[in-house]
C-alpha positions in Angstrom: -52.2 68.8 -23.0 -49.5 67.6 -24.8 -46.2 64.8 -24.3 -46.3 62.4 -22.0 -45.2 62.5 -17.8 -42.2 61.1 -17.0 -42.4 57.7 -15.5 -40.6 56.8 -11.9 -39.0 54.5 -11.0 -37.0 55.3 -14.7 -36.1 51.6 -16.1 -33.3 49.2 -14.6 -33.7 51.3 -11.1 -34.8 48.2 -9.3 -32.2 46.7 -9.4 -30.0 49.5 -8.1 -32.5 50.4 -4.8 -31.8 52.1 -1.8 -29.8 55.3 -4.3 -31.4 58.7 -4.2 -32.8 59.4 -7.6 -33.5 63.1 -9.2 -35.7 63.2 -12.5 -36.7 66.3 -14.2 -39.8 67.5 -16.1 -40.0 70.4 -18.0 -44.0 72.3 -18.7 -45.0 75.3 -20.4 -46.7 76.5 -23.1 -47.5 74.4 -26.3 -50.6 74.8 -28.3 -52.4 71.0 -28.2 -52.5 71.4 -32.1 -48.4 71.1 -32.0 -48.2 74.4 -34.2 -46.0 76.0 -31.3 -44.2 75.1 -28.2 -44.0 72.1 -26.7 -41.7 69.1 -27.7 -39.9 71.8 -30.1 -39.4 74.0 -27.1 -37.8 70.7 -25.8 -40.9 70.5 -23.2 -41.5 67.0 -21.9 -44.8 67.9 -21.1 -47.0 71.3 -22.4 -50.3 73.1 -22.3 -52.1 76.2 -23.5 -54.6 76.0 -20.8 -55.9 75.8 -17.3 -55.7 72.4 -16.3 -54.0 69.5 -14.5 -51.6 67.5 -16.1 -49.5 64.7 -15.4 -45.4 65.9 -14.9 -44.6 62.1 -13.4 -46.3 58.9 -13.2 -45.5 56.9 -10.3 -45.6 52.8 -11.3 -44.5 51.2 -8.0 -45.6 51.1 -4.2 -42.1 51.2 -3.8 -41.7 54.8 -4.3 -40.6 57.1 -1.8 -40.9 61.1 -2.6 -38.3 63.2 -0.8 -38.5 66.3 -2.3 -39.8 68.1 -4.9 -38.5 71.1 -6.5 -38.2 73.9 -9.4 -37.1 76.4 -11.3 -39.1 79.2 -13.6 -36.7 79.1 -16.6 -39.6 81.6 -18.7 -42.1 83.4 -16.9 -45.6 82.6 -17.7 -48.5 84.8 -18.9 -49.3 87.4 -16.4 -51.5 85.5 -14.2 -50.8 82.0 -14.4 -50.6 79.8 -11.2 -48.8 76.6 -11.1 -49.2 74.5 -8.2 -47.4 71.2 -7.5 -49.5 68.0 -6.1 -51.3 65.0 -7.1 -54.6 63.4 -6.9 -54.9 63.5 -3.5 -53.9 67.2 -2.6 -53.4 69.7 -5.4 -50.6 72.2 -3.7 -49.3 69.1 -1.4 -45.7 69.6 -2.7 -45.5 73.4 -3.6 -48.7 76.3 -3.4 -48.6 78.8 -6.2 -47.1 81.8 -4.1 -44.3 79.2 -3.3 -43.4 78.9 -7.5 -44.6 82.3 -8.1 -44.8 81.5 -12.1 -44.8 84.9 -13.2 -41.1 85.5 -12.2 -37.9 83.7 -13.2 -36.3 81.9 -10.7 -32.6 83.0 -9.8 -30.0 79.9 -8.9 -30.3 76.4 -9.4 -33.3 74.7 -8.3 -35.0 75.6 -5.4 -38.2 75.3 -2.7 -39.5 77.3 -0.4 -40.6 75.8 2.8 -41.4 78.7 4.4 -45.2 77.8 4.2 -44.6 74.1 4.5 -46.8 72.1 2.1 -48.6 68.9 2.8 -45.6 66.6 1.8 -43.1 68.7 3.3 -41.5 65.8 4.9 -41.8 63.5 1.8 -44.3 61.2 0.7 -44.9 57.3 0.1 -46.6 56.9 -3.1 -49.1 54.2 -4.5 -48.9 52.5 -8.0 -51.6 54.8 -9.4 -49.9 58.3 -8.4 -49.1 61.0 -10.2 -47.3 64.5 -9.0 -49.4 66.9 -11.0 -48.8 70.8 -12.3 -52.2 72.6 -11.8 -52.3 75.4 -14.4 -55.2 78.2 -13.6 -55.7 81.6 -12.8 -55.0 82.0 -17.0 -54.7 80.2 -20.1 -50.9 80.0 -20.7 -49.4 81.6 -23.7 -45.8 81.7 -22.7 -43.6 80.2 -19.9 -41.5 77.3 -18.9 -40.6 75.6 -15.8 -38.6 72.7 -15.4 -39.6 70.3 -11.6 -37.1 67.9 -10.4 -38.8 65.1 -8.1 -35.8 63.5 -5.8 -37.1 60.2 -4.9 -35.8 56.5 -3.8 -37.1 53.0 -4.7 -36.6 50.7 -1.7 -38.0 47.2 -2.0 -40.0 46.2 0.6 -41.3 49.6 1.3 -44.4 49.4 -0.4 -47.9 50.1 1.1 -51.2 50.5 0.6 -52.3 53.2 -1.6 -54.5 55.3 1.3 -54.4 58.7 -0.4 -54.6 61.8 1.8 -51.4 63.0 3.9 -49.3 59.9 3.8 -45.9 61.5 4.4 -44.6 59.0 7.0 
């Protein structure tokens, strides 16, 4: 793995709370030796394996996940799966027939809820949270895809950090 996750809340957001905020992370293929890919590919974060990596790093209780979404701007290698999650459930925001990384996306951003995932309805998030990209099926040789996490930071709203299906 290469880069670094995005962090949420970005900086100065507390003290404009209550907004909806949209931050964007773009994965895909980057050889860890930095020979190819990656941040010259203008990747934020990269890979040229199967594993999980950090796309955004949640640093407050405060956090509140609405939504989290995607677009295949470069197919990857003929069977890679990407699925969207965190520690707690590894396809809790997106499964990999939902992102279907083979195939460019067509549009703007999108999800598809027609098998909802765990977090359908949003998730509270605790100070040690990530929302992961789960590479496997292949390692990856090609592809991008860029994730947009809408979220909010509302003082106040914080909670304990109980992990599991914590979407209300």
């Amino acid at each position: 793995m290469g880069g670094s996750a995005i962090s949420i809340p970005q900086i100065g957001e507390e003290f404009l709370p209550h907004g909806l905020y949209v931050a964007r992370a773009r994965f895909g293929y980057g050889d860890t030796g930095g020979t190819s890919g990656g941040a010259s590919d203008g990747l934020d974060v990269w890979s040229d394996t199967q594993e999980t990596v950090a796309l955004f790093e949640v640093n407050s209780t405060e956090v509140f996940v609405h939504q989290v979404t995607w677009d295949v701007e470069t197919a990857f290698t003929a069977s890679v799966t990407l699925t969207l999650g965190d520690g707690y459930v590894a396809a809790g925001y997106a499964t990999a027939a939902q992102i279907a990384a083979t195939v460019i996306s067509t549009g703007a951003a999108f999800d598809d809820t027609s098998a909802a995932p765990e977090y359908a309805n949003g998730r509270r998030m605790g100070t040690t949270d990530s929302i992961d990209i789960v590479a496997g099926g292949a390692d990856i040789a090609v592809g991008k895809i860029n994730v947009y996490v809408v979220y909010s930071y509302a003082p106040g709203f914080a909670q304990a950090d109980t992990g599991g299906s914590s979407n209300t």
